[in-house]
C-alpha angles and dihedrals in degrees: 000000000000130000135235121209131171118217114237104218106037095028088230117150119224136182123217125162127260102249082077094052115140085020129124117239136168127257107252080208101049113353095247121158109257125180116215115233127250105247085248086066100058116076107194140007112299115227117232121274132145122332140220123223120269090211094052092047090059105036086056085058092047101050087053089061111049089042111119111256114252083021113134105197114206118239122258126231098251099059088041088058078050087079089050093055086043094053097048082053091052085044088050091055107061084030082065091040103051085043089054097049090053085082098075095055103227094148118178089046084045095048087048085049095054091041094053089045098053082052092067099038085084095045124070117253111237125183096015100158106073128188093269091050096054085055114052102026099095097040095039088052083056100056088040097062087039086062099050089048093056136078113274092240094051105126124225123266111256100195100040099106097330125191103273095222124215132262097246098234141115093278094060112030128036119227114239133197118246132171100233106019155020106278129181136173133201103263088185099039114214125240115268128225088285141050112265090022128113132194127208131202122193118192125208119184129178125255126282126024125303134203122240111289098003100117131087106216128203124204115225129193123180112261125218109082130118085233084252093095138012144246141242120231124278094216086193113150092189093048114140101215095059101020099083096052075059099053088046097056099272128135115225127214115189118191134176133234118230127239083069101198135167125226105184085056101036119190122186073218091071114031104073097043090049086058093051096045096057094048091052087059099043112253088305098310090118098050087045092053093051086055093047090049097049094050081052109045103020108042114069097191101059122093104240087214092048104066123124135170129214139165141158133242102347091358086059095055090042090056088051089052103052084046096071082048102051108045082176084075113118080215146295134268111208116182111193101331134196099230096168095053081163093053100034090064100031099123088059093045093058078064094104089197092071092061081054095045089033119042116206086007093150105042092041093057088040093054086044085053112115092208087053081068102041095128100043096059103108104166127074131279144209113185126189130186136167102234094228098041111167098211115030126026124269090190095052083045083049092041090045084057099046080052106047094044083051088054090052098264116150102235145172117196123185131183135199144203114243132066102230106110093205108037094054100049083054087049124048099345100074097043089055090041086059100028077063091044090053103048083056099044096042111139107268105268098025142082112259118243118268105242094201101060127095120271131238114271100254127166108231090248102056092044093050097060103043126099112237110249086197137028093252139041112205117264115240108245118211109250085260101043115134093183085105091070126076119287119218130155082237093057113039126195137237117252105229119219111231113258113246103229105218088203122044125189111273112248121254102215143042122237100225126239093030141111144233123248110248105159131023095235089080094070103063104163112273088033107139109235130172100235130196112243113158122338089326154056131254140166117267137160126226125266115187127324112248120202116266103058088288124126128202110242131209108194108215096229102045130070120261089263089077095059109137144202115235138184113234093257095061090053122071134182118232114232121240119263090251085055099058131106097246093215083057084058122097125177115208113198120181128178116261108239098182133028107244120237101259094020114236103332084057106049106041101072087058100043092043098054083053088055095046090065085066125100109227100024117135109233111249096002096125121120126199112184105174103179090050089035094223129136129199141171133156132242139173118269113246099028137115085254096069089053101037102031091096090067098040086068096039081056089055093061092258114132112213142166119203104264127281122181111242092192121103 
């Protein structure tokens, strides 16, 4: 019987006969070593692929043989030219993968991405096959032939290794603090649908205390990805995109996508098993349907036949998509999709050398395709889409919905004027989202709250502490807002800028180890402030000074579409750790429970700009000590650092557990 076997470093398949089971042969592709699996260690019969020689096979064990004990022989100069081969397919694969994520048109990460790429092109690659990628190479090879085997509007299976998710208790989430909720993240994250993989939840629930069953609840998952990888959590409180279901009544579940990569550092280590990691769970189905089943199970506050799941750009194709898989969805919220995953990276796709790199590349996009599912979308929907988007298409979001009402689907489509694919889903995308939520979860025997309207003047202290008489409290709309007449495709809407507040409230309350702005030589643009946004503070840099003693922010953790305008007196400088009162300084140490790709060096630009974004962190103060696995940073006591630092790193892609001595 033949057997199949994957190579490990240029993902080709290749078929070679039993009698050279457990045997060492050569990659016809890129001259990589490959061992042939035992029959024991193969599980089914393999389908046909390339093949290696017979002949080969055995003359190379033969050769090993008959060679002279304590004998080096020297290489020749054919299997050194092997690495080199091995090397141009490493290089093709993050070649596919910047192209592909071209797509989505984010462009200064992806420019960073491209340039950082172009740099490497001239140095050898070393070290290419990480831990993730031994892992999951073989298994991955397999799903990905399945794929392309399959129909196009198969759906994904739901209980072939699904996502286990969490008990929500102590034990499992932290508690942080938030200016407006109930927020908590997953301090032991839970294995994902693939070895080497984890998966995070974040919970965000509104203020007071609720009966059983008495909360909607909306599925979020992060945006930004070229449907090829996933993402980690936010785990942003604050965040714009989910804040506002929050502030109407609604609980919140975040969840992340596994094939975490990132593309403003990017690493030939992880790409590839990003990839894999994704398909194998399914385009983030799997990581969708965890999420569903703990709001389910888990929460007991959240109503079972109120759960809804939304999300913007790729989150909101992903929600589309796990739409045509869970028909026990209340509905679906979909800002400014890519529908056509297939069409939208086309281009990319003609490359032949991404169906080398990336095995299965095209039928996998295509299966992940929400217009590949039209007709197996069973739960409502409520589309919106910006007429004149920039990245994806507002006419295939307006054809999908033509062709899901034709196919029976009960669907709300609504358009708007503007051409910025983020702000107008901010404004007015998300009060109409809701304002479309809300007309559908309404108490039996009542009229549901108009999300749009303005809400009750109430202090946060008064509104923390109250029990909810309703499942919503009325979202606040901006003084142009149009979102409180009727909606309609024939009749778009106007996207609103947000109004710049000249006074802001004065905040309540003083970051410690921080100073004042006196002179406006102190904010030279890039210099890290903790700025005042909310009820709370958090870590920004400086934009630009504006006359008038005010300063432009950019908050660490938002996009640049949040940058904000402040007066002096809401923006502070941190101190330097030598200026610190050493009683205000606290170290955190936590135990390392997975080597980082890249090991310290890189991981510690991306851990360190997450920790940025903290009041209270101490510039440069991280530690990553790999052989003790042990991890350390300092923070100022008191601050929002010392609570939130754990899933800052878990943001940056660094798994810890507080630390436990191991010593007796």
């Amino acid at each position: 019987m033949p057997i199949k076997v994957t190579c490990d470093e240029c993902f080709t398949t290749l078929t070679v006969g039993s009698q050279h089971a457990g045997k060492v042969a050569k990659c016809k592709t890129c001259g990589a070593r490959v061992r042939i699996p035992v029959a024991e260690e193969v599980d089914e019969p393999q389908s046909s692929g390339p093949s290696l020689v017979d002949d080969e096979v055995e003359e190379r064990s033969l050769r090993r043989r008959n060679s002279k004990p304590g004998v080096k022989k020297r290489k020749s100069g054919r299997n050194s030219k092997s690495g080199d081969g091995s090397n141009h397919w490493k290089s093709v694969a993050v070649t596919v993968v910047v192209v592909l994520l071209f797509g989505f048109k984010f462009a200064g990460r992806i420019n960073r991405h491209w340039k950082a790429h172009q740099a490497r092109q001239g140095a050898a690659q070393d070290g290419w096959g990480g831990q993730q990628s031994g892992q999951l190479s073989t298994e991955n090879a397999s799903s990905f032939n399945q794929s392309a085997a399959s129909d196009p509007s198969e759906l994904y299976s739901l209980t072939d290794a699904p996502i286990h998710p969490p008990e929500f208790s102590s034990a499992t989430f932290r508690e942080i603090p938030t200016s407006y909720a109930k927020a908590y993240i997953q301090s032991v994250p839970m294995p994902g649908a693939s070895p080497g993989t984890l998966a995070v939840l974040g919970v965000y629930l509104p203020p007071g205390d609720h009966e059983p069953g008495s909360l909607p609840c909306i599925l979020f998952a992060p945006a930004g990805t070229p449907m090829i990888h996933g993402n980690p959590l936010d785990g942003n409180p604050e965040n714009p995109e989910f804040a506002p279901y929050v502030k109407a009544g609604f609980a919140v579940v975040e969840f992340s996508l596994d094939g975490w990569y990132d593309s403003s550092n990017p690493s030939d280590a992880a790409a590839l098993p990003a990839y894999q990691q994704f398909s194998a769970a399914s385009a983030g189905v799997k990581n969708a349907d965890a999420a569903f089943r703990f709001a389910r199970n888990n929460l007991p506050a959240v109503n079972p036949k109120q759960i809804y799941i939304a999300g913007h750009s790729s989150a909101g194709t992903l929600a589309l998509l796990y739409a045509a898989h869970q028909p026990q969805l209340a509905g679906c919220i979909a800002y400014a999709p890519q529908v056509d995953v297939e069409g939208h990276l086309r281009e990319a796709l003609s490359d032949p050398r991404a169906h080398t790199a990336l095995p299965g590349i095209r039928a996998f996009v295509k299966r992940s395709s929400p217009d590949s599912h039209v007709s197996q979308i069973r739960v409502p929907v409520f589309a919106f889409h910006a007429i004149d988007d920039e990245v994806t298409s507002c006419a295939k979001t307006r054809q999908f919905c033509n062709q899901l009402r034709e196919a029976g689907g009960d669907v709300k489509f609504v358009e708007a004027q503007g051409a910025d694919h983020y702000q107008t889903m901010i404004s007015p995308g998300l009060q109409t989202g809701i304002k479309w939520v809300a007309s559908r979860v309404g108490p039996a025997g009542t009229v549901a709250v108009d999300a749009s309207s303005p809400a009750p003047a109430q202090s946060p202290a008064s509104t923390a502490g109250a029990a909810m008489s309703s499942p919503f409290r009325p979202v606040p709309s901006e003084p142009s807002d149009p979102a409180s007449t009727p909606l309609s495709p024939d009749r778009p809407v106007s996207a609103a800028p947000e109004q710049f507040n000249p006074a802001p409230p004065t905040p309540a309350t003083e970051p410690s180890q921080t100073r004042t702005i006196e002179t406006e030589s102190s904010l030279v643009p890039g210099t890290r402030v903790i700025a005042h946004q909310g009820l709370r503070w958090v870590g920004g840099e400086v934009v630009e000074n504006l006359p008038g003693q005010m300063v432009k922010i950019h908050f660490l953790q938002l996009p640049a579409a949040f940058d904000k305008a402040l007066p002096w007196s809401h923006v502070r400088l941190p101190l330097a750790e030598p200026a610190i009162d050493k009683d205000a300084l606290e170290t955190l140490r936590y135990n390392l429970i997975q080597v980082p790709q890249g090991g310290a060096a890189g991981a510690r630009p991306l851990v360190e700009a997450e920790l940025l974004a903290l009041e209270g962190y101490v510039a440069d103060s991280l530690n990553i000590d790999i052989r003790a696995k042990r991890v350390a940073l300092k923070v100022v006591r008191g601050s929002s650092a010392e609570t939130e630092a754990t899933f800052a790193l878990l943001r940056g892609q660094l798994f810890v557990t507080e630390f436990k001595s191991t010593r007796r």
